[in-house]
C-alpha positions in Angstrom: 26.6 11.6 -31.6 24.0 14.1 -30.6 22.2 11.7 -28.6 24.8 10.5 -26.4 26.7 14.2 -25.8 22.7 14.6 -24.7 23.1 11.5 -22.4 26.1 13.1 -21.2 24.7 16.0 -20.1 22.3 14.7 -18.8 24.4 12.0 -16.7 26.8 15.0 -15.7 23.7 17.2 -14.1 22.2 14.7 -11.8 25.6 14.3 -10.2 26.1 17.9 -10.0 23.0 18.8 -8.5 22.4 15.6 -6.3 20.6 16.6 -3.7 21.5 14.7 -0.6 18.7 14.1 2.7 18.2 12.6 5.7 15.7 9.4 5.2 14.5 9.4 8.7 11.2 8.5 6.9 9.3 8.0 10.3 9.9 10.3 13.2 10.4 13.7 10.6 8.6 17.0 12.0 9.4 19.1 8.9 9.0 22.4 9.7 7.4 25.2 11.5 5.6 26.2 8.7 3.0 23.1 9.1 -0.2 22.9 10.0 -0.6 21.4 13.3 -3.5 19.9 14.8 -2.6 18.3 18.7 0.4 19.5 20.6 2.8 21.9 20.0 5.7 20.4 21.7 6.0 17.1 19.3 8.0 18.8 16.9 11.3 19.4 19.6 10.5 15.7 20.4 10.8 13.7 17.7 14.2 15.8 16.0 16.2 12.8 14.2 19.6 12.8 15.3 22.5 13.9 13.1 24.9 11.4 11.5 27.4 12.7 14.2 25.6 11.5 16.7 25.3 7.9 15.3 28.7 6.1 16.5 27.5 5.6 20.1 24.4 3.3 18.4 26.7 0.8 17.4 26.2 1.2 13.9 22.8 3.1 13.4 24.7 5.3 10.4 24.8 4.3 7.1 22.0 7.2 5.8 21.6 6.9 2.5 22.1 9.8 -0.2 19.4 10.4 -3.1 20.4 11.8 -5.8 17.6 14.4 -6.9 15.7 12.9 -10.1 14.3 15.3 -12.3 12.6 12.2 -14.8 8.9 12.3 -14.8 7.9 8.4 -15.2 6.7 7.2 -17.9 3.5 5.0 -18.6 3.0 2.2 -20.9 -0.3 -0.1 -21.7 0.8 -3.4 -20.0 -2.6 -5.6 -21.4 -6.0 -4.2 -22.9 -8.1 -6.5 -21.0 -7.7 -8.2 -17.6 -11.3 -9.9 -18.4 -11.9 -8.9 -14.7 -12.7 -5.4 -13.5 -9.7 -5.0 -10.9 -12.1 -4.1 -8.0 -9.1 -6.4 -5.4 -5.6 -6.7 -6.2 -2.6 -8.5 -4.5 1.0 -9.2 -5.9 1.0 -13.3 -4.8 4.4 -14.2 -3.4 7.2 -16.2 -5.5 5.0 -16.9 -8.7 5.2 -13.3 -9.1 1.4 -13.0 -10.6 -1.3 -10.5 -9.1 -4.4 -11.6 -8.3 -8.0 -9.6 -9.6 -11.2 -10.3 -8.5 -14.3 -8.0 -8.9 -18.0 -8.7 -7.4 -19.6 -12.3 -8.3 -22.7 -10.3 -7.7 -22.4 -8.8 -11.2 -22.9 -12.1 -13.0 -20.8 -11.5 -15.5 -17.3 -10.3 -17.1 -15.1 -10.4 -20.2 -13.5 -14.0 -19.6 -15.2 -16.9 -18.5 -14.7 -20.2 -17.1 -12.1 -22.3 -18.5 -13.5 -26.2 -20.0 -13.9 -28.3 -17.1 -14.8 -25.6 -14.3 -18.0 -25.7 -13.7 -20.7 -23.1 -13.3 -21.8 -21.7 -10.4 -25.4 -22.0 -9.1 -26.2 -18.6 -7.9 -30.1 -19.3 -7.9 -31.2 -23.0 -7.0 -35.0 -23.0 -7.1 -34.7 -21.1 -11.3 -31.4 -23.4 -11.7 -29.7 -20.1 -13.0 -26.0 -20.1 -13.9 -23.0 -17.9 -14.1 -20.4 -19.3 -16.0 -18.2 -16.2 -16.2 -15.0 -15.8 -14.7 -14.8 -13.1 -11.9 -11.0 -13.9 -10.3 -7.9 -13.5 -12.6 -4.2 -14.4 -11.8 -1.9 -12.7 -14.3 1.8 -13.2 -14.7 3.0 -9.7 -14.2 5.5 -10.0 -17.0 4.1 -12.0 -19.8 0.4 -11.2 -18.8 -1.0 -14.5 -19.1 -4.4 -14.8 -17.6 -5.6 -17.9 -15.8 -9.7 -17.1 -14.5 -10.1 -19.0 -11.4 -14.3 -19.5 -9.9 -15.6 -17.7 -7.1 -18.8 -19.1 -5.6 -18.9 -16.6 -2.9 -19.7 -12.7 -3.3 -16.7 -11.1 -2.9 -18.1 -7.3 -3.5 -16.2 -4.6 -1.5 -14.3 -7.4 0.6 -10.6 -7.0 2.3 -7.7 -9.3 2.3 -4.3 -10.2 3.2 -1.4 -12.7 2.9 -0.5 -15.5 5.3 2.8 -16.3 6.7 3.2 -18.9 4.3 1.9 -16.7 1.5 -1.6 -17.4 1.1 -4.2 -15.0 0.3 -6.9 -15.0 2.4 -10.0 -12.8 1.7 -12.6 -11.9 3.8 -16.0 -10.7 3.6 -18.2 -9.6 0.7 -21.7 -8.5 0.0 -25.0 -10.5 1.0 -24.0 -14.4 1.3 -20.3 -13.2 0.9 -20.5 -11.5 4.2 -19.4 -14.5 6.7 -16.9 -15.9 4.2 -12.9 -16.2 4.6 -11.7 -17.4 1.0 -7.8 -19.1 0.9 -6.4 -19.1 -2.2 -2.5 -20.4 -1.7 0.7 -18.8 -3.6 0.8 -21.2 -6.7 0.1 -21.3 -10.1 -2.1 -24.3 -9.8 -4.3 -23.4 -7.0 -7.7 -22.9 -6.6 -9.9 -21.0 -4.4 -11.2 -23.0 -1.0 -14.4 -20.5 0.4 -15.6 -21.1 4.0 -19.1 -19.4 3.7 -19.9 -19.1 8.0 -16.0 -18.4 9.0 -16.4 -14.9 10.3 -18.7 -14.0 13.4 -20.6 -10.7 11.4 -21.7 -9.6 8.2 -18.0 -7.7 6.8 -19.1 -5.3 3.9 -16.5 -2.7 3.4 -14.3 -3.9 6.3 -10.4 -3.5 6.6 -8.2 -6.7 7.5 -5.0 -6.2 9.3 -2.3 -8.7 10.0 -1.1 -9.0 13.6 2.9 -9.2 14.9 2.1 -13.2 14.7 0.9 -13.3 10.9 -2.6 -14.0 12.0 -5.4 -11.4 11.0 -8.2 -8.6 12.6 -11.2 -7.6 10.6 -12.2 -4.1 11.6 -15.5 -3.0 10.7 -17.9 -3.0 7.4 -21.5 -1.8 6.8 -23.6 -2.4 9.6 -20.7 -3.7 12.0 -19.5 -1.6 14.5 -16.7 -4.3 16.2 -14.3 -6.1 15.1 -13.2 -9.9 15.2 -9.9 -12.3 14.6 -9.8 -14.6 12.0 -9.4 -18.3 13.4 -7.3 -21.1 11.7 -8.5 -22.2 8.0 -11.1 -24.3 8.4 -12.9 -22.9 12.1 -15.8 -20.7 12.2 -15.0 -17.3 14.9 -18.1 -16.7 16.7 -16.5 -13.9 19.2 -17.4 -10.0 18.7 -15.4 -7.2 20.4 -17.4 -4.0 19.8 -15.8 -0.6 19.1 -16.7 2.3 20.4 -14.6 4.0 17.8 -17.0 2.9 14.9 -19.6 3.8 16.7 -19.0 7.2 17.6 -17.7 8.5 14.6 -20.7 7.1 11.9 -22.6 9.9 10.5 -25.4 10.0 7.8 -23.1 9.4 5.4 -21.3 6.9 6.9 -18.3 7.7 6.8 -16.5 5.2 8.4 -16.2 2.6 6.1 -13.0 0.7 5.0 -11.2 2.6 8.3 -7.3 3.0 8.2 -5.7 -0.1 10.3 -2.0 -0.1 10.7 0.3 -2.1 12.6 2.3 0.3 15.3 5.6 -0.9 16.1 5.2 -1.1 19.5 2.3 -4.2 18.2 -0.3 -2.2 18.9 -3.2 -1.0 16.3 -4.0 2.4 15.0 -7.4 2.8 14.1 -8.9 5.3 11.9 -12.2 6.1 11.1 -14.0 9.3 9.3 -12.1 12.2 11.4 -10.7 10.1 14.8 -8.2 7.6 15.7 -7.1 5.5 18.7 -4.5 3.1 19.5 -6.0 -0.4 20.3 -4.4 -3.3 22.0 -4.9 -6.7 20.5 -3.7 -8.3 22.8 -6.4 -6.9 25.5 -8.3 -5.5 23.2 -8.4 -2.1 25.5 -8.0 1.4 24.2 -4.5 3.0 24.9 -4.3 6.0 23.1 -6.8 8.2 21.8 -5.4 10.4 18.8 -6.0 14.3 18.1 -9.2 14.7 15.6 -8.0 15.0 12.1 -10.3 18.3 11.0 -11.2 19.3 7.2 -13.9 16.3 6.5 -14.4 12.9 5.7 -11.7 10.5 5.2 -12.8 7.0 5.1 -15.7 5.5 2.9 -17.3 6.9 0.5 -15.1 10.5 1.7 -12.3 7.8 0.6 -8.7 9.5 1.2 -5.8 7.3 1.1 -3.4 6.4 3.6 0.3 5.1 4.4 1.9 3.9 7.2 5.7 6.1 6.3 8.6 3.6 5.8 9.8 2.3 9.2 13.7 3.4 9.4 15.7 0.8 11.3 19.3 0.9 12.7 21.8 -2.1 13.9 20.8 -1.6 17.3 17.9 0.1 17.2 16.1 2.4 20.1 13.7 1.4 23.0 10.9 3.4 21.0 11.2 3.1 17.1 9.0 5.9 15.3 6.0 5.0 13.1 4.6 7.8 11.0 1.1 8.1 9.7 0.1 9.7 6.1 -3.4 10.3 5.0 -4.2 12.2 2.1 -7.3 13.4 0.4 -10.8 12.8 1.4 -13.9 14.7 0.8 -16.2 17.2 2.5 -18.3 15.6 5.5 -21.7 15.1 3.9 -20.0 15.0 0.2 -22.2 12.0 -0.7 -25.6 13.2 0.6 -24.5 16.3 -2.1 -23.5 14.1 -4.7 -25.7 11.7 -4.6 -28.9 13.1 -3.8 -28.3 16.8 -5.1 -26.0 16.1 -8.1 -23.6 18.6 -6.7 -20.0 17.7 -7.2 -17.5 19.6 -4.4 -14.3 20.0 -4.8 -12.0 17.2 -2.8 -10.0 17.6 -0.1 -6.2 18.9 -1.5 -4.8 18.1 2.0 -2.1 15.2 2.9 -2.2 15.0 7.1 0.8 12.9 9.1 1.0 11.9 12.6 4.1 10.6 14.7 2.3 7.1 16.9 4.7 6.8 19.2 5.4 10.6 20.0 4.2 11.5 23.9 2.3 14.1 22.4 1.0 13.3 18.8 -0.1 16.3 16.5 -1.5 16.1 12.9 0.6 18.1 10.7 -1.0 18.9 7.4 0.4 20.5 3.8 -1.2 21.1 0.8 -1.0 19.1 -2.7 -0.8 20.6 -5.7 -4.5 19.5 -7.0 -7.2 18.0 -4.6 -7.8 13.9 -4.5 -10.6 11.5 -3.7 -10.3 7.8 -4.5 -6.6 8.0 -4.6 -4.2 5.0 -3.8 -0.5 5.3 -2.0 2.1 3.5 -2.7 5.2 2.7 -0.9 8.2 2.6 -3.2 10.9 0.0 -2.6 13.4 3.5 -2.4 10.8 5.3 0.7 9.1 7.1 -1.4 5.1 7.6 -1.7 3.6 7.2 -5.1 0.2 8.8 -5.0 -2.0 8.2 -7.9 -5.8 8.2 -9.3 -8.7 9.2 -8.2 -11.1 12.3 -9.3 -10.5 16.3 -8.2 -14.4 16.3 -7.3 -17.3 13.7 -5.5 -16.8 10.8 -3.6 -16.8 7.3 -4.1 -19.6 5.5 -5.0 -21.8 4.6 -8.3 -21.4 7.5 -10.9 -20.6 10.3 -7.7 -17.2 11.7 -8.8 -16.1 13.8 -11.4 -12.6 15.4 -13.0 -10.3 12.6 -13.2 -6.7 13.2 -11.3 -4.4 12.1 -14.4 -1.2 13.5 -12.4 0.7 10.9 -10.4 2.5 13.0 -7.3 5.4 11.6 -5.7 5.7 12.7 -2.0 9.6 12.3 -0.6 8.7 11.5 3.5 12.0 13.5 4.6 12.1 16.4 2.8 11.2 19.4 4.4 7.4 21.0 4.1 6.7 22.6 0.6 9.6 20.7 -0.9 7.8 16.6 -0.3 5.4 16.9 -3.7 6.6 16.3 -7.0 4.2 15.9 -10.1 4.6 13.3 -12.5 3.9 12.4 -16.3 0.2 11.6 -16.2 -1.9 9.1 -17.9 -5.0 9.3 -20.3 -6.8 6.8 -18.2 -9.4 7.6 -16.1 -9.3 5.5 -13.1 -11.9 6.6 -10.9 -14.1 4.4 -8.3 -12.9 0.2 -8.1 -9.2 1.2 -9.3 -6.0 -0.5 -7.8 -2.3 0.3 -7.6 0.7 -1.8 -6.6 4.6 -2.3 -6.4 6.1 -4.5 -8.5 8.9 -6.4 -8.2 11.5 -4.4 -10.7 10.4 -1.1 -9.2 7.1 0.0 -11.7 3.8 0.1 -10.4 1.0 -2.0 -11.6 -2.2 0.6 -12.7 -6.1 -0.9 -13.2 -9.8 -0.6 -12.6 -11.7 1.7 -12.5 -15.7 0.7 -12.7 -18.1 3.2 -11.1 -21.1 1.2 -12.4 -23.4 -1.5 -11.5 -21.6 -4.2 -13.9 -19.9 -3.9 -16.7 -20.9 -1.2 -18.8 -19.1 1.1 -22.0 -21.9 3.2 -22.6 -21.5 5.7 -19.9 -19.1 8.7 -19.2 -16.8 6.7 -17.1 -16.6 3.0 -18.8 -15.9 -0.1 -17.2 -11.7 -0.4 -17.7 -9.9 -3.3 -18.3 -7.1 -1.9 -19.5 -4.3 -2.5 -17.7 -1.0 0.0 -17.2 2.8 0.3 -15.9 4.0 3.6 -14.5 7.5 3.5 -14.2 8.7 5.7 -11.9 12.1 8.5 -11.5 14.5 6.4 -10.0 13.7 4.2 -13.5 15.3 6.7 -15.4 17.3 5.1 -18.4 20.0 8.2 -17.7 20.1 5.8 -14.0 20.9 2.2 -15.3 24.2 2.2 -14.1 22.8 3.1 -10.5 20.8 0.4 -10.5 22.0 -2.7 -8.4 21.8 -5.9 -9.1 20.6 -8.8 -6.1 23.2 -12.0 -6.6 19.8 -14.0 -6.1 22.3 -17.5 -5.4 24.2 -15.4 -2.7 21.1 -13.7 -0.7 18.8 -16.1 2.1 15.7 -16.8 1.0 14.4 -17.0 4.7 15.8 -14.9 8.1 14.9 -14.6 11.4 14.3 -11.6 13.7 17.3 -9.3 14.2 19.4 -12.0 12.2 22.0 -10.2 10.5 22.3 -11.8 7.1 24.6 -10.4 3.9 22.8 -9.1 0.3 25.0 -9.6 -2.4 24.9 -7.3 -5.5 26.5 -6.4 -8.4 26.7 -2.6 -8.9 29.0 -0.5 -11.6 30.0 2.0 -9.1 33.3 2.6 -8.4 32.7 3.7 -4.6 29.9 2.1 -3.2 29.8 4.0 0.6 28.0 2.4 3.0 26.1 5.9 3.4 24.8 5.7 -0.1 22.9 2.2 0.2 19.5 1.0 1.8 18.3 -2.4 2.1 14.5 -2.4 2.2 11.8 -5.3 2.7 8.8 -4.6 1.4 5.1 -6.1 2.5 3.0 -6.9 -0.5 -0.2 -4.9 0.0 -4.1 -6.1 -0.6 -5.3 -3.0 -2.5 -8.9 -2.0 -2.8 -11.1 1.6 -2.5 -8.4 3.6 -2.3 -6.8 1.3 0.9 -3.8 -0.3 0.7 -3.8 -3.0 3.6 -0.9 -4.4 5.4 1.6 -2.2 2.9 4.6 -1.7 5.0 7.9 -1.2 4.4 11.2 -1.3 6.4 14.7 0.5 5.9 17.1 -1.9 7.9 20.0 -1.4 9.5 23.5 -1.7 7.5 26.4 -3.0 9.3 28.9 -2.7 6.5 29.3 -2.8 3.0 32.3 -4.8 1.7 33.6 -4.3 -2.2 34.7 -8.4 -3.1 35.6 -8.1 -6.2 35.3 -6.0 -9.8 31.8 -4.8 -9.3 30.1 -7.1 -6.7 29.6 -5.7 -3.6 28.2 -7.5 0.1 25.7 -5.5 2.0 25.5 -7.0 5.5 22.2 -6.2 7.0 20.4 -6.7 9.9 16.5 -8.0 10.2 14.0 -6.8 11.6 14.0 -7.1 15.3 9.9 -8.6 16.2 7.1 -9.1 14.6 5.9 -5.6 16.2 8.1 -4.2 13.5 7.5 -6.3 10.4 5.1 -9.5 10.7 6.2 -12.9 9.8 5.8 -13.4 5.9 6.4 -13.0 2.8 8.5 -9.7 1.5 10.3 -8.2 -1.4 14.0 -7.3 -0.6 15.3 -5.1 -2.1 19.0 -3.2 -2.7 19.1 0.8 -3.1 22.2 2.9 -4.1 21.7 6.9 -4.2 17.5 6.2 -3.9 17.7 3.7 -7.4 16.4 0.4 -6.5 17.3 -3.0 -7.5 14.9 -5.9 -8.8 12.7 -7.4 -5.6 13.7 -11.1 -4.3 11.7 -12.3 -2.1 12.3 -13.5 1.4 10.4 -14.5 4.1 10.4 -13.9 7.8 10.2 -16.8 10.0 
């Protein structure tokens, strides 16, 4: 009886104290008590308009209400070995299993080969062998492992899914360099490795995925350009140098793994160690060049982490649709000369910077988090809001060059107001330093592992090699929620749309008012998560025509696609249905 009066209670203050925003996730200014770095002007700008002002859209209303959640997550131990260190991840579409992969370099792991694979020959002339596995898939909810064989090096390598759904990773470390890898979305299929299919060496390079579906490869160690990856199968042999890369490596580097995301006007921002432009891919000519982001190093080994901000959509949407920026964390500029050559461990940046693309006059506008971060990883959650997790309090990446584990998760809300975005969360008792990974899953939790600052796999050191694998189940999964949560009538929803199609979501939901202000439909863009970079994560709030109640407590959303592949490539996403910031279980669809 005491338990549910408690539930009650409980149930009875959420709804009390809901606390109901404006998710204009790209485009917000915040307020004047930021930080700017740029113009001064942006902030009069770039003002979302008021739901009053909505009608003469033609249906851009529908702004959905949050309820404020005062749960703190909770975490749970999902497998004690993935036999793989999780140096790579990617959520693989429709089989639902994540594929791990570490560095082939190492030789060996926890799992090896299964009968009938054979070894690979990494030395011909001393016929040495290694037989151990180093790529995982595992079935996100009963955590069966399949090892796969690599033959190529895929050390410190980028990644990214095809149209169709196919991963396709590029790069690596010494014969790894030059090789685009294709491993298709099934549970049957096996790497295919093309050792000579990129035009330079890509070691620590970023892959991006173009408004066609087809990829870039910015940078790496030692490659100051960037090139576009040709059909499976054809070897690219064109270079287009960057003057960006070049001008902003330092002794440390610094400049590794840049920041590449998709601006909806199809254009590419570009970010590396404090600058940014706006590229054109399609003449490969500079448009815009960005206000220095001041405070220190925020790409390899400084390693911040970054978000492009869910892209907020309408029924008829504007000429210019807003695209918002978040980088967080970092180190100071020559943090990894101190670490690694003095032993001295500084503190790490505690700052979270954001940037409106498409404003005429763009300004950095910085806050404070609650603890400093290196080595973090950001998360987009299928609700709009940033999961920010990981990483140390001092060094930088690298071998052994970061202390003080960051246990805390923080949660960043994109449309509150300045001092109000960060909320900490229950935190783990897991390390997860250098090589660690997080993703969205499916049913709303986010998949937690890596973690290997060492040369191999070794347990005899202060920060182990980690296998263990968690869940962190975020506020909106509060139990005290469940009858928030909707349900996706998976027979009733498309499993494929075109641009600006509008198509209908059908859900069951034990409301007994579902308003159409109350509900989101979101599509989010499975990301390929390495070194604190989450590439090609994007996620869209559409537009929402109407919301009809059919019967008892099914409900049809009618929604409207995204309208190019500016906005949201062709692919592979998770769809999802969101009443009062509680999201339903993913389906996946796929843009054609």
């Amino acid at each position: 009886m005491r338990a549910s009066r408690s539930l009650l209670w409980k149930l009875s203050i959420i709804v009390l104290l809901a606390v109901f925003s404006q998710p204009s996730f790209s485009g917000d200014t915040g307020s004047s008590d930021e930080t700017e770095t740029g113009n001064g002007h942006e902030a009069a700008e770039m003002q979302p308009q008021r739901a009053g002002n909505r009608k003469g859209r033609g249906g851009r209303g529908g702004i959905a209400q949050v309820a404020e959640m005062n749960w703190p997550g909770k975490w749970e131990l999902f497998l004690k070995s993935s036999g793989v260190s999780a140096m790579h991840a990617i959520l693989l579409p429709l089989i639902n299993k994540v594929q791990f992969y570490d560095a082939t370099i190492w030789r060996i792991s926890q799992i090896k080969l299964p009968p009938g694979v054979p070894c690979h020959v990494f030395d011909h002339v001393h016929n040495k062998v290694d037989c151990w596995a180093h790529s995982v898939l595992i079935d996100i909810e009963s955590g069966h492992i399949r090892p796969l064989s690599l033959t190529t090096d895929t050390w410190c390598s980028s990644g990214g899914l095809t149209i169709n759904g196919t991963l396709v990773s590029t790069g690596g470390f010494q014969g790894g360099a030059n090789t685009a890898r294709y491993l298709a979305s099934c549970d049957n299929c096996n790497w295919v490795e093309y050792p000579k299919a990129l035009a330079a060496q890509r070691w620590y390079s970023t892959q991006a995925t173009l408004p066609d579906g087809t990829f870039i490869v910015v940078g790496g160690r030692q490659a100051l350009n960037y090139e576009y990856i040709l059909p499976e199968g054809m070897d690219n042999k064109k270079l287009y140098d960057s003057h960006l890369l070049k001008e902003t490596t330092d002794r440390e580097e610094n400049n590794l793994y840049p920041f590449v995301w998709l601006n909806t006007d199809g254009n590419l921002f570009m970010f590396a160690n404090n600058r940014s432009i706006l590229l054109s891919p399609k003449t490969n000519k500079v448009i815009k060049e960005f206000p220095q982001l001041p405070g220190g190093a925020r790409n390899y080994p400084g390693s911040a982490s970054s978000a492009l901000l869910p892209i907020r959509l309408y029924v008829n949407n504007p000429p210019v649709i807003p695209a918002d920026v978040l980088i967080c964390g970092g180190a100071r500029q020559d943090g990894y000369f101190r670490a690694d050559r003095l032993k001295l461990f500084d503190p790490a940046l505690n700052d979270c910077a954001r940037i409106s693309l498409n404003s005429r006059r763009p300004a950095w506008k910085t806050e404070k988090m609650p603890a400093p971060r290196v080595m973090s990883d950001t998360v987009v959650l299928p609700n709009g809001e940033v999961l920010i997790i990981n990483g140390a309090k001092h060094g930088t990446s690298g071998w052994g060059l970061a202390k003080d584990p960051n246990f805390t998760p923080l949660l960043y809300t994109p449309n509150k107001p300045i001092g109000k975005r960060f909320k900490e969360l229950a935190a783990s008792t897991i390390p997860r330093m250098y090589h660690s990974i997080a993703i969205a899953l499916p049913d709303g939790k986010v998949l937690i592992g890596g973690s290997n600052t060492n040369d191999g796999y070794r347990y005899d050191v202060e920060y182990p090699t980690e296998l263990r694998i968690e869940k962190f189940s975020p506020p909106y999964l509060d139990p005290a929620l469940a009858n928030m949560r909707p349900k996706i009538v998976h027979t009733d929803t498309p499993k494929q749309i075109k641009f600006g199609q509008t198509f209908n979501v059908k859900i069951e939901l034990k409301q007994a008012n579902v308003a159409k202000e109350n509900v989101m439909v979101t599509m989010l863009a499975p990301p390929f998560t390495t070194h604190a970079v989450s590439m090609n994560m994007r996620l869209l709030l559409l537009g929402i025509s109407d919301v009809k109640k059919e019967h008892g407590d099914v409900h049809q959303i009618q929604a409207v696609a995204p309208p190019s592949g500016n906005v949201a490539p062709p692919g592979y996403y998770l769809l999802y249905a969101v009443y009062n910031g509680v999201p339903s279980v993913g389906e996946w669809i796929q843009i054609v």
